[in-house]
N, C-alpha and C positions, 0 to 999 in steps of 0.2 A: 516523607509525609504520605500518608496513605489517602487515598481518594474514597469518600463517602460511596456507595455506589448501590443500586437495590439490595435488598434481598432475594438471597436463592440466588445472586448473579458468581459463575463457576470463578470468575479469576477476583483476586487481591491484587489491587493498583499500588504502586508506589511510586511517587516521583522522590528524588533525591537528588543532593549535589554531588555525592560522587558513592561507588558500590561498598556496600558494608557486609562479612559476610553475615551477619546474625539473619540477614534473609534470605538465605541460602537454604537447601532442605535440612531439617531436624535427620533425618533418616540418611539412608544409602541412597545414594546421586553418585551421578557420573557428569561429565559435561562434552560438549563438543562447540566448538568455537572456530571462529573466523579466523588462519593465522596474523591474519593483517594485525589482528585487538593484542593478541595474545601479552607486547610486550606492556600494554596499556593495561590490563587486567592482574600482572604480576608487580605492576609498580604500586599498583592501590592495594597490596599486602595480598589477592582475595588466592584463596587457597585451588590447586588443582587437585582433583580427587583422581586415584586409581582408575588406569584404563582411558583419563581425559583425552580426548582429541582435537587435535590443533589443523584444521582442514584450508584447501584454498578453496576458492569460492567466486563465480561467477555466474553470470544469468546464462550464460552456454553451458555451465558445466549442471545447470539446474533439475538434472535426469533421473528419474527411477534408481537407473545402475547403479547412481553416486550412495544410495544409499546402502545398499548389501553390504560395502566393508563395515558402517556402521553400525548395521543391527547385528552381525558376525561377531564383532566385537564389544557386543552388548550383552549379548552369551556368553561369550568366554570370559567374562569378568566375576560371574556371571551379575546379572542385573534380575531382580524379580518384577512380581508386580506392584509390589509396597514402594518400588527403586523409582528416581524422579532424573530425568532430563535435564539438564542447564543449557539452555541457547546462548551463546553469547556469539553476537554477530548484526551484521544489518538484519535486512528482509529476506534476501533469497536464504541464506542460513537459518532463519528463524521460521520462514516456510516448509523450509526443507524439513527439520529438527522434530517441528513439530509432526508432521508427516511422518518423519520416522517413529515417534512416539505412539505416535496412533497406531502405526501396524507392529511394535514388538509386542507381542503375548496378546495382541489384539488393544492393545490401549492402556499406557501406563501413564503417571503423572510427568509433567514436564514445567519447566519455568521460562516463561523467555528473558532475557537482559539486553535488550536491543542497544547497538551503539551508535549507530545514526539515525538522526532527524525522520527521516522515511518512516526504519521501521519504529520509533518510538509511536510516529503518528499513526501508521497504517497497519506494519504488517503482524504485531507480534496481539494486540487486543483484538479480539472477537473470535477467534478458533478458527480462522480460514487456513488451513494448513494445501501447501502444495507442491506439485515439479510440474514442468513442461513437456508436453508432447510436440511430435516435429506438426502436430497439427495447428498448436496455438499456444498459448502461454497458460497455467495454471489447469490442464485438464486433468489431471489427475491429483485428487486429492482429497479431501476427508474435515470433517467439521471436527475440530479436536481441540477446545480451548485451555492452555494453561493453567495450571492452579495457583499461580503467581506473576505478573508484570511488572517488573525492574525497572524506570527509567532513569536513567543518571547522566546528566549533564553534562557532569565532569568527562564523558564520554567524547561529547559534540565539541571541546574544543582542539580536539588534534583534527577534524576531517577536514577535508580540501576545501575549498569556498563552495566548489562546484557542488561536491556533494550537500554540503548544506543546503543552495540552492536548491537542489531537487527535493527534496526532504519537506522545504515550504512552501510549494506548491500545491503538496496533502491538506495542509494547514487552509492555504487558501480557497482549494476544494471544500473544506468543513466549511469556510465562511461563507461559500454561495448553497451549499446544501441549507445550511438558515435561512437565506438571503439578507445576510449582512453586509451590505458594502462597506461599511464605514471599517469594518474589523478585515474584510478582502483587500481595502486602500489601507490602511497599516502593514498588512501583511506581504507587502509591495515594495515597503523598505528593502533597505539591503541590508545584513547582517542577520545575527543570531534570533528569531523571533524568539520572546517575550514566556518566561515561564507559565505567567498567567495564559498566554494564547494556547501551548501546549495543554494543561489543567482542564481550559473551556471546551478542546477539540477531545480531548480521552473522554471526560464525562458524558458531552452528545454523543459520540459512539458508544459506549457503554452502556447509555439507555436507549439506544436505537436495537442493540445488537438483546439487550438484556426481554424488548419487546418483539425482536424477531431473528432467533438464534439461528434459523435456517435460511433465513435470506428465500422468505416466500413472500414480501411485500415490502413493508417501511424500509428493512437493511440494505434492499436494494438502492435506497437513495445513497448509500455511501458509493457506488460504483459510478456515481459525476468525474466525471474525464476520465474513465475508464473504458468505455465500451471504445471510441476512437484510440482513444491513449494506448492499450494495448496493439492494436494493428498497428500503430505508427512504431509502437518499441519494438515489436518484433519486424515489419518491414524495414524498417531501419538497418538490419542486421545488428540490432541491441547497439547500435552508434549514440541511443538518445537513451538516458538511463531513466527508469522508471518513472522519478517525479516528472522528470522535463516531461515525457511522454502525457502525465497527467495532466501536466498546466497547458501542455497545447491540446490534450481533449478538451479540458474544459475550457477553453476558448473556443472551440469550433461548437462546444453544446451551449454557450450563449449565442452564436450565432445559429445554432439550430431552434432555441427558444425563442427566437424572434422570427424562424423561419416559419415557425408553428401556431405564429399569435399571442405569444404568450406575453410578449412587448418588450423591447428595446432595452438594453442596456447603454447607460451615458458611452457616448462614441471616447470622452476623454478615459473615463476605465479602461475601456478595450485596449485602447491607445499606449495607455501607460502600462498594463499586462502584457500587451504584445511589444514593447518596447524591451522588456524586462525579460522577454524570448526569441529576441529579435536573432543573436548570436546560433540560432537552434536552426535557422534555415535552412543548411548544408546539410543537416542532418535529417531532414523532414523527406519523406518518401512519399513518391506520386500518388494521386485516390485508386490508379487501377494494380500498383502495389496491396491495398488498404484493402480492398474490396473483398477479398478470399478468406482474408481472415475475419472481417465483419460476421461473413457467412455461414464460420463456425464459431461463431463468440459462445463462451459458455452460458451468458445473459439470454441467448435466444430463447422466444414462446413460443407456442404451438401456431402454426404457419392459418394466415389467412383463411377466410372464403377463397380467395383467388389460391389458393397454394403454397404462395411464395412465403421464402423464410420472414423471418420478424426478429424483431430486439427488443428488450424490455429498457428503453433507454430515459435517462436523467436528462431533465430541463431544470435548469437553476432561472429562479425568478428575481428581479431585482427588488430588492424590501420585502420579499415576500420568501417562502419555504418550497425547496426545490420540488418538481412533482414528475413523476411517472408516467412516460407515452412509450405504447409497442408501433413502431415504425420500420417498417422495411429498411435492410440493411442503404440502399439507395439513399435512404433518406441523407447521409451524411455529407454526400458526395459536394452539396451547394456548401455547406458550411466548413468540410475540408477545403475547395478552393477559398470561400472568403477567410479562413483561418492564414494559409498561405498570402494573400492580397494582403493581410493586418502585416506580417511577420518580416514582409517587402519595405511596406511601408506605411507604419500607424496611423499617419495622419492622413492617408488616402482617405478617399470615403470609400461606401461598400453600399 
């Protein structure tokens, strides 16, 4: 099924229950893919095209380097500008992917076909293409949106629980970027969320991204539990995979919402959110870990009157639409400890 989406907006949505190729490019494609999918993508018949790459894939191996044998062998096929990209893989291979597409001949077409939860919700819509520097996570990288969006289900039922898990934590990000709790308390369950919730979260990003394609205002509200969330995944040593990383930002950015007046989230929500990430604690790194990377978050503003750096960081409101405060990287510091206090023990108070 195709998702309705503006006018003028670069990608075509599609959710589907499992990949077909007639949505595949009409022209010359190549693909590169996750080896992990690979045998999952040959069992649904979809065809490999000349030159296809079956790659491994991890957030440490997320580097510039990784892509030269790519685009090396993008040439030698050779690949033109007419020629299109197929991503099949999570997020970091679809970040990647698309990132390489942007820099072969300066920008050719590409499609993502995301196979987990994550990137169906986060990483493969809106053109955020990237890799990792040893400075921070995604600093290099390029606005390059797809000319197509695959999602297929049939994908989400071989992943681990865990990975699922992280994957709806995006989901639940979307539902306090609304300030919907009632859709954040469904999204709390345990198992596969809900087609319809997938549908709700692509469309709101689609018209957020469709009204602000550079991420110079509104887009920025999709980075809720991301400004902490990346310092915790990367001081982790990547031990907490990207969605955990986002569900414990956005719990420390309700805790920061309420740090900044913006009022209270029910203690039973927090409660049952941090119950639901309770298992993450071992994994969770000190604030004076957190802090260095805050300070080169790529979100940062133009630094104070005083000097000091800044962040352009998400407050999710409850019943209400998340909103936009630039706060010194410090600021996080009280809602990391009460994030850690929830993750101890939910039912404390704070």
């Amino acid at each position: 099924m195709e998702i309705a989406l503006p006018d003028g907006f670069p990608t075509r949505v599609f959710v589907e229950e499992k990949p077909a190729p007639g949505l595949l490019p009409s022209g010359a494609w190549t693909l590169v893919g996750d080896e992990a999918v690979r045998a999952s993508w040959r069992e649904a018949g979809m065809p490999e095209p000349p030159g296809a790459l079956w790659v491994p894939v991890s957030e440490a191996g997320k580097r510039l380097a990784a892509l030269i044998p790519w685009l090396e062998a993008w040439a030698a096929i050779p690949l033109d500008r007419q020629s299109t990209v197929v991503a099949v893989g999570g997020g970091v291979l679809t970040d990647m992917a698309g990132l390489g597409a942007a820099l072969y001949m300066r920008g050719i077409a590409w499609q993502a076909w995301p196979t987990t939860l994550l990137a169906q919700v986060d990483a493969g819509l809106g053109g955020k293409t990237a890799c990792d520097l040893e400075a921070g996570k995604n600093l290099a990288g390029a606005f390059h949106p797809p000319s197509r969006f695959v999602a297929c289900r049939s994908f989400l039922e071989t992943l681990p629980v865990r990975q699922l898990e992280s994957g709806a934590w995006e989901l639940f990000k979307m539902a306090l970027v609304e300030g919907d709790l009632a859709w954040a308390e469904d999204l709390l369950a345990p198992g596969v969320p809900s087609p319809e919730s997938l549908l709700r979260a692509l469309r709101a990003k689609a018209w957020i991204v469709h009204r602000d394609p550079r991420e110079a205002g509104e887009r920025r509200l999709l980075n809720l539990g991301h400004t902490l969330g990346h310092a915790l995944e990367a001081a982790s040593g990547y031990r907490l995979l990207h969605g955990e990383a986002v569900g414990l930002g956005t719990l420390a950015a309700c805790a920061l919402a309420d740090q900044e007046g913006l009022g209270p989230f029910p203690p039973a929500f927090l409660a049952r959110a941090a119950s639901r990430m309770r298992h993450l604690l071992p994994a969770v790194p000190p604030w004076e870990a957190c802090l260095p990377l805050l300070r080169v978050d790529k979100k940062s503003a133009s630094p104070g009157p005083g000097g000091g750096s800044a962040i352009h960081c998400i407050l999710p409101r409850p019943g209400a639409a998340a909103e936009q405060k630039v706060l010194p990287p410090e600021a996080w510091r009280g809602p990391h400890e009460r994030m850690t206090t929830l993750l101890i023990d939910p039912e404390m108070p704070t």
